[in-house]
C-alpha angles and dihedrals in degrees: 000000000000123000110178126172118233115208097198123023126233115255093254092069099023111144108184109179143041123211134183121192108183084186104137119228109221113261113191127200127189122214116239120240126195122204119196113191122204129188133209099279087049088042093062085048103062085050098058086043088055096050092048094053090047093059095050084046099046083039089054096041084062099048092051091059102097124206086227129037106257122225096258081186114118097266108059113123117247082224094072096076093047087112091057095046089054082050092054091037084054090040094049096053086057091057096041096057079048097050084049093050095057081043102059088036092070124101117262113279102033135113125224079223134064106261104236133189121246119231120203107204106216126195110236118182124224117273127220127205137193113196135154085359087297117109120218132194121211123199119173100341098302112103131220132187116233106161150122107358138191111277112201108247097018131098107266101227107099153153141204113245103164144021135173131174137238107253084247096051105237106096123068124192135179151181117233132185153185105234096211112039089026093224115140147114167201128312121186113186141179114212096196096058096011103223113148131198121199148192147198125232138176100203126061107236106213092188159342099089123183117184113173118144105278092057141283137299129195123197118218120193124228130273094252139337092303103039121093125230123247115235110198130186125207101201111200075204110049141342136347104255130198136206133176119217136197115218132127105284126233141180088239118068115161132176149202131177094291104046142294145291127214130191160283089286127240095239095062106013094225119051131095142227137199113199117183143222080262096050092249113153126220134189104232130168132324125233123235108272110257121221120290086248088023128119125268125239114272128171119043140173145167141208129257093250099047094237109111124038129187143187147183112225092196141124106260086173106144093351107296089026112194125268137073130329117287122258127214121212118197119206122208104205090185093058100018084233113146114193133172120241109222111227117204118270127253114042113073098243126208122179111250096182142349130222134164117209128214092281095047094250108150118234104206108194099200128181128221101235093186094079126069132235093345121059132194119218130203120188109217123203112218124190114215090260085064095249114141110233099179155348141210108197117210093024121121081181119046121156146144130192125150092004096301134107137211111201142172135178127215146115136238120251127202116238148129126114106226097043130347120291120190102214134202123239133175123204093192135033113254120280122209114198090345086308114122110234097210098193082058115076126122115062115310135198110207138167131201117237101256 
C-alpha cells in the first residue's frame, strides 16, 4: 500500500473553488394534535369522575384548614401535621367507599374514568427523496426542497443526480449537474442547523461517497490496472486535499462515512478492499467465484456504517442481459461472514437498485426479466444474514423505518434508442405512511436517515 500526497491536483480532477453558502433551507414541523372522542356513556363517566374527585379535593381542602397558623419557616418537623395527614387518610377512605358506590351503580360495561387512547410516540428519521432530478427532505411528514442549489460560477440550470447520508444520519450530501455542459458539483449539508458547503467540479462522480461531519470524500479508481486511485476530501474546515492510493481497481467504489470499499477487483474478480479516510488500505473478503462463462458481479452497496455489503452477481448486458437469475451475496463486516440471499423461483430476477435502511436491512428492488416491454418489479428485504424477511410485489419503493413506510408502485419499461434502457415508471405518487406526497410523482429514489 502506497499513499502518496499530491500538492496540486490533475485537471481531471481539478476543484478550484470553495464556496460556502450558510443560506438555510426551510424546514417546516407540524405540531401533533391528539382527539379523544367520548360518547355519552363515557360522557357520564367523566362526570361521576369528576364528582368523585370534587369530594376528595374538597375533603382534603378541609383538612388542610388548621385551628392555629402553622410555622411555614424551614424548620418546622414533618411530624407536626401528622394529625392532619391521619384527617385526609380518613377522608380519603370516605371518598373512596363513595367513589366505589357510584362505581358499582353504574350500568354493566362502563368505567368510573374517561376511557383514553394511548398514543406511542415512534421515532421516524428524515427521508430523503430524489425525484425528477429535485431532492426533497422529508421531516415529520412536511417536505421541503433542498436541492440543487445555485453554485457561484456555474450555469444555473441543474439537476440532482446523486445523494448519500452521514452514518448518523445528520448530515446530507449530493452530487448535482448540468446535463448538458456537465458542469456541476458537490453539496455538503447539515439538516439540524442547516448550514450547507459546496463545491464546484468538472467531472460527474458515479460512486464511491463518504459524508461524516467534517465533509465529504469521494474515491475515484484508476484509469487502468496500473494506475492509482485519487482519494479527495472536501473539508468543510480547510482545504480540498488529494491522495493518490494505490489499491486494485475496480468498476464498483462505495462509501460510507469511514471509508470506502471497492470490489471485487478486476484482477481477480472477487476480493474486497477497504480503503480509509487516510488512505489506509485494508484485504478484506472474497466473493464467491462466479462461473468461468459466468457474469460478473455488478451492483453493489453498502451500508452508512460500513457494516453490511452487499452485491448482485448478474448479466446487466443490454438491460435485462441473458443468463441465470442473479444472485445477491450479503456480507456481515462485523462477523466476515458472507452468506447468499435465496430469491423465489420462477421470474429471472436482476437487481434494479440497491438501499440499506436504518436498521441495515437491504431493499432490493429486483425486476422480473422474463416479461417484455413491460416489466413487473418486487422490492425484497433482506436482513444482514441474507434471509429474506418480506416483500412488497409491484413496488419500485419499498421502505420501513420507525413504523412507517414509503412506498411507491410502478413497473420498469424498455426503451432507448441507441442501445436498451430500462426505464422507471410509477404508476402512483409516493406515499409516506399511507399519505400521498403530490409534489412527488414520477419514480423516486429515497433513503431513510440512519
Amino acid at each position: 500500500m502506497i499513499v502518496v500526497e499530491v500538492s496540486s491536483p490533475s485537471s481531471r480532477h481539478i476543484v478550484s473553488h470553495l464556496v460556502a453558502n450558510p443560506a438555510p433551507a426551510p424546514v417546516e414541523v407540524r405540531g401533533r394534535k391528539q382527539i379523544t372522542a367520548l360518547g355519552r356513556q363515557e360522557e357520564r363517566d367523566r362526570v361521576l369522575a369528576n364528582a368523585v374527585m370534587g369530594m376528595r379535593g374538597a375533603c382534603a381542602l378541609w383538612t388542610l384548614m388548621p385551628r392555629r397558623r402553622p410555622d411555614m419557616t424551614a424548620g418546622v418537623k414533618p411530624t407536626r401535621f401528622f394529625p392532619t395527614r391521619r384527617a385526609i387518610a380518613a377522608c380519603c377512605s370516605l371518598t373512596g367507599l363513595v367513589g366505589a358506590v357510584l362505581v358499582f351503580a353504574l350500568p354493566t360495561g362502563t368505567s368510573a374514568a374517561p376511557k383514553v387512547q394511548a398514543s406511542v410516540v415512534r421515532q421516524v428519521p428524515a427521508l430523503a427523496v430524489l425525484a425528477s432530478g429535485k431532492l426533497t427532505l422529508v421531516v415529520k411528514g412536511t417536505s421541503a426542497a433542498i436541492g440543487p442549489i445555485h453554485l457561484s460560477g456555474t450555469v444555473k440550470s441543474m439537476i440532482v443526480t446523486d445523494f448519500q447520508w452521514s452514518a448518523g444520519g445528520r448530515y446530507l450530501a449530493w452530487e448535482q449537474s448540468n446535463p448538458n455542459t456537465g458542469q456541476g458539483g458537490i453539496v455538503w449539508y447539515d439538516t439540524v442547523t442547516h448550514r450547507r458547503m459546496s463545491w464546484p467540479i468538472q467531472v460527474q462522480y458515479s460512486g464511491g461517497w463518504s459524508v461524516s461531519s467534517s465533509g465529504l470524500a469521494l474515491l475515484v479508481a484508476g484509469e487502468d490496472l496500473g494506475s492509482p486511485s485519487t482519494l479527495i476530501s472536501y473539508n468543510v474546515v480547510g482545504p480540498v486535499r488529494h491522495r493518490l492510493v494505490v489499491v486494485p481497481i475496480s468498476d464498483n467504489v462505495v462509501g460510507y462515512s469511514g471509508g470506502f470499499i471497492m470490489g471485487p477487483d478486476i484482477k481477480t474478480g472477487t476480493q474486497l478492499w477497504r480503503v480509509s479516510l487516510s488512505g489506509a488500505v485494508t484485504k478484506l473478503q472474497a466473493l464467491p467465484k462466479p462461473a468461468s462463462n459466468g457474469p460478473p458481479y455488478e451492483v453493489t452497496a453498502v451500508s452508512p456504517d460500513g457494516k453490511v455489503f452487499a452485491a448482485e452477481l448478474g448479466d446487466h448486458t443490454d438491460g435485462c442481459g441473458v443468463g441465470p437469475v442473479s444472485r445477491i451475496f450479503v456480507v456481515n463486516e462485523t462477523t466476515g461472514t458472507v452468506s447468499q440471499a435465496f430469491l423465489p423461483a420462477g421470474p429471472r430476477w436482476r437487481v434494479q437498485s440497491f438501499v440499506f435502511d436504518p436498521k441495515d436491512t437491504l431493499d432490493a428492488t429486483m425486476v422480473d426479466c422474463t416479461q417484455a416491454s413491460t416489466m413487473r418489479t418486487t422490492v425484497f428485504w433482506v436482513a444482514r444474514r441474507g434471509v429474506l424477511t418480506g416483500e412488497k410485489s409491484g413496488a419500485l419503493v419499498a421502505t420501513e423505518a420507525g413504523g412507517v413506510l414509503a412506498y411507491q408502485p410502478g413497473h420498469i419499461k424498455l426503451g432507448g434508442t441507441e442501445a436498451p434502457i430500462l426505464e422507471e415508471v410509477a404508476t402512483r405518487p409516493l406515499t409516506v405512511n399511507g399519505r400521498p406526497l403530490a409534489s412527488i410523482t414520477t419514480a423516486a429514489t429515497v433513503s431513510w436517515a440512519p
